[in-house]
Every structure is written in C-alpha cells, then in structure tokens.
N, C-alpha and C positions, 0 to 999 in steps of 0.2 A: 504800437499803441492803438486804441481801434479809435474809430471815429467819433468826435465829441458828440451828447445827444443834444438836440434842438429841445430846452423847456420854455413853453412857451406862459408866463408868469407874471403875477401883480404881488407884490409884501403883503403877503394876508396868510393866516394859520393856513389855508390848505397850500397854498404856493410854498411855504416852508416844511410842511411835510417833506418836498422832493427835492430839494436843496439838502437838506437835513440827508436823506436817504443816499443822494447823487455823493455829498462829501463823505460819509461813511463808509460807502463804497469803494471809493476813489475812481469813480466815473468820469473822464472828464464829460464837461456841458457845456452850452452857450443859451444864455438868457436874452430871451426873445421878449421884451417887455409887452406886455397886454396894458394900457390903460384904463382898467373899468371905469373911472368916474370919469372918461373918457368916449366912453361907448367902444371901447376897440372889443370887445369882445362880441357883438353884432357885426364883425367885418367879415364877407364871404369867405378871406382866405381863412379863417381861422376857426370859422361856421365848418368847412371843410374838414378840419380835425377834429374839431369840438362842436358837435353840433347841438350841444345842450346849450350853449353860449355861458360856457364857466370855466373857469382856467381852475388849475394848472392843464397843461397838456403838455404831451412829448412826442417828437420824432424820432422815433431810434431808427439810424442808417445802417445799423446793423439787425435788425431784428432775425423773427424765428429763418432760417436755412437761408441767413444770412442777406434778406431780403427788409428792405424798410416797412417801419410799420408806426402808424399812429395811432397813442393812446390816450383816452380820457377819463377824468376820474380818479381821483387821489389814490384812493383806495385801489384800484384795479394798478394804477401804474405803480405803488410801492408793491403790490404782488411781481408783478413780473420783472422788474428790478429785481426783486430779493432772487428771485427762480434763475432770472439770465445770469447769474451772478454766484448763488450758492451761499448769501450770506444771510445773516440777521431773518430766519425764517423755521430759527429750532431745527434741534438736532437730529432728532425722532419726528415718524406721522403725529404722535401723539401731542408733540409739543408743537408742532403744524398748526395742529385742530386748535391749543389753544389761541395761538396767533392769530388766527383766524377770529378766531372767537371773538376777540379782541379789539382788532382790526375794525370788524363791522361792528361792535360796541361803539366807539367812536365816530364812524360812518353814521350810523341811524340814530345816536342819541346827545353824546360829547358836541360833536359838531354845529349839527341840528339847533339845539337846543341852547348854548352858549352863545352861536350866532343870531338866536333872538333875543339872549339877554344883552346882549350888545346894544343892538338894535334899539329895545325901547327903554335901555337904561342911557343910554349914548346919543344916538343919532333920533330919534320921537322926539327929543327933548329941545333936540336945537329947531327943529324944524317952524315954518310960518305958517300959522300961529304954531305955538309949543303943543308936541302931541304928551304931554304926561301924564298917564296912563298905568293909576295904582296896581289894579289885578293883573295888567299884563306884566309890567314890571315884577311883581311879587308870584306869579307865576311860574316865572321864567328862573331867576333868583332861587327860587327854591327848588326846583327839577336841576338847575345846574348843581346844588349844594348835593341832592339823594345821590346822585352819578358820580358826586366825587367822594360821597361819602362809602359805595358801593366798592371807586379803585381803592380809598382808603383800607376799606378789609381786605381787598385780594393783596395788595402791597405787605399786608401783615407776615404774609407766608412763604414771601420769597421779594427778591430784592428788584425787579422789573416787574411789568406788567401784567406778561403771560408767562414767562420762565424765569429764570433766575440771569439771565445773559438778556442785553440790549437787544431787542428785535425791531422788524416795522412797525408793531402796534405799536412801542414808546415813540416812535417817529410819530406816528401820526395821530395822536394824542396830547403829547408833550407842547405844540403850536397853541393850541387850543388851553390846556392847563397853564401856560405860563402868564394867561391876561386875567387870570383868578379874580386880580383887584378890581379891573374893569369890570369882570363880572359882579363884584360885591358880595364875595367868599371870604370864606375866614381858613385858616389853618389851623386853630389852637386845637378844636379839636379833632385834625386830621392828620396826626403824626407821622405817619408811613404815607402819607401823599407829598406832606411837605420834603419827608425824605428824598422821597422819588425825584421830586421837581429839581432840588441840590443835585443829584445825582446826575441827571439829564443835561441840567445847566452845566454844569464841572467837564461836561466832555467837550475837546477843540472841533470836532466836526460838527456838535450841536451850534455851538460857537458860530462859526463860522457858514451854517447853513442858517441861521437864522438874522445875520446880520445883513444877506443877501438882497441886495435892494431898498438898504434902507437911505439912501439918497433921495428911491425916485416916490417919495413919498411922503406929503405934505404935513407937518404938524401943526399945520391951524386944523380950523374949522372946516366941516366937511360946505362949497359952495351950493348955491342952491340947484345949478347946474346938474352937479355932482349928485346930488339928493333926485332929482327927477331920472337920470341916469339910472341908478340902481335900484330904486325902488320906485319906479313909477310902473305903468303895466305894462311893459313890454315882452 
C-alpha cells in the first residue's frame, strides 16, 4: 500500500475538493488540521509548503521518481492526483482539454466569486458595526447565478461537467455548488444543474469526502477574533 498523503486542511469548498478527490481515488491520507480562524495558516512550518498562506496542501512521500514533493493549490493538486493515478482526468487528450477547461473555470470564477458572495451575504452582515452592503451583495448574487446558469447549459449535453464520466472538475466545483442556498441561488430554472448536484451528492466518496472534518468546525457565529483573522490585512 503506498504511503498515506499528508493533506494539510480546514472544512471549506477547496479543503473538500481533495478529500472528495483522495476518497475517489482510494488514496489513503492523513488530515493535518490547518485552523484558519486560528491563524495556523501564517505558521512557518506550513508557509513552508504553502507559501501563499491557504490550505489545502499535500505532502506526497511518494511523489514524481519516487521522491516527496509538496503541493499547493486545489486546482494544481487535483491535477496531479488525477496524473499520479490515471483516474478521473478523461479518456482522450481531447477530453483532458475539456477537464481542463473546466477545472480552471472553477479556479478563476465558481470559486472566486461564490466565496465573495459568501462573504458579504454571510459574514459583512454579522460584523461590528453590520457591513450590509446592497451592490456588493447584489453583485456577487448575480455573477454566482450567470456561472451557474452557463454549467446549467453545458450539463444539458452530457451528464458531468466536462464529459460524460465524473472527473476532477466535478470535484472541484461540486464543494462550491452545493452552498447554492447560502449563496441565494435558485434551481427552478437550472434543471441540469440541479441534476448534476443529485448526481454528485448520490456518490459515497462524495459522501464521505465531504463530511471530512465536519467536527472540527463551529456552527455558531463566526468570533470577532476569527473575523480579524481572515479578513483583516494580513
């Protein structure tokens, strides 16, 4: 069995990306908890791997000729998982390209842009004094809606993202699409997203990479501690 990979992870859509990716694979891992509303992700050792200061990251003790290697960046790390592995990355170059395509669709816009409507639909609002914030809110709300309105047509043509078979881009997409509500999306008129989403959900590895730390992670209110942490200017 080869050597488990070191993820180093907070419960947030990109931390479930590689959970999602690791149990489809059947990779084993070991979850190395990152506390962001904690500051652990400004800790040297981890600056070290992830010098951007964002989790996810991985250790593979096995990486390329067999040599350890650290990765950062959701998107780069479900790449080379899919590569070191041979799976969920299309059968053809052609079906590659869409994956790709895909992939960084998610990366530069899904992500992006979800995690600000988060932001000032969610956490602006509790803050002291309350930041609420029409145009940004209404902004954000509706560039989430085009983006889902855009996977909504490609869903039309085939039953996944970028193929017709589960790949990384439903991985790392599907984290993000399943807080729809939090975003303040609608489905009724997105039929082939809503699909998608059943379809994504109904799988046990989705299952179970997405339940991945949900202990360590508080359902009250975000503290004000917590709120200078991550959004203050560091």
């Amino acid at each position: 069995m080869p050597a488990p990979i070191e993820l180093h992870f907070w419960p947030t859509p990109n931390g479930h990306k590689i959970t999602i990716a690791l149990e489809e694979m059947g990779l084993p891992y070991e979850i190395r908890l990152v506390n962001i509303g904690r500051g652990e992700q400004f800790r040297p050792e981890f600056l070290a791997i992830a010098p951007n200061n964002r989790m996810p990251a991985i250790v593979d003790p096995e990486g390329p000729d067999g040599a350890p290697i650290a990765i950062f960046e959701s998107g780069a790390i479900l790449q080379y998982l899919a590569r070191k592995t041979g799976l969920f990355y299309g059968r053809t170059e052609r079906e590659r390209i869409a994956v790709d395509q895909w992939l960084m669709w998610q990366m530069g816009g899904v992500g992006p842009m979800a995690g600000q409507a988060h932001h000032f639909l969610r956490y602006a609002p509790q803050m002291e004094p309350p930041q609420i914030l029409p145009y940004a809110q209404d902004r954000y709300r509706r560039e989430v809606a085009r983006l889902y309105g855009v996977l909504d047509r490609q869903l039309a043509t085939r039953r996944f993202a970028a193929t017709d078979e589960f790949t990384i881009a439903d991985m790392a997409i599907y984290p993000w699409a399943a807080g729809w509500e939090r975003q303040e999306q609608t489905l009724e008129d997105k039929p082939h997203f809503a699909r998608w989403l059943a379809d994504c959900a109904a799988r046990p590895s989705v299952q179970r990479g997405m339940a991945v730390g949900a202990e360590a992670r508080s359902a009250g209110p975000m503290s004000p501690e917590e709120r200078e942490v991550l959004f203050g200017r560091r």
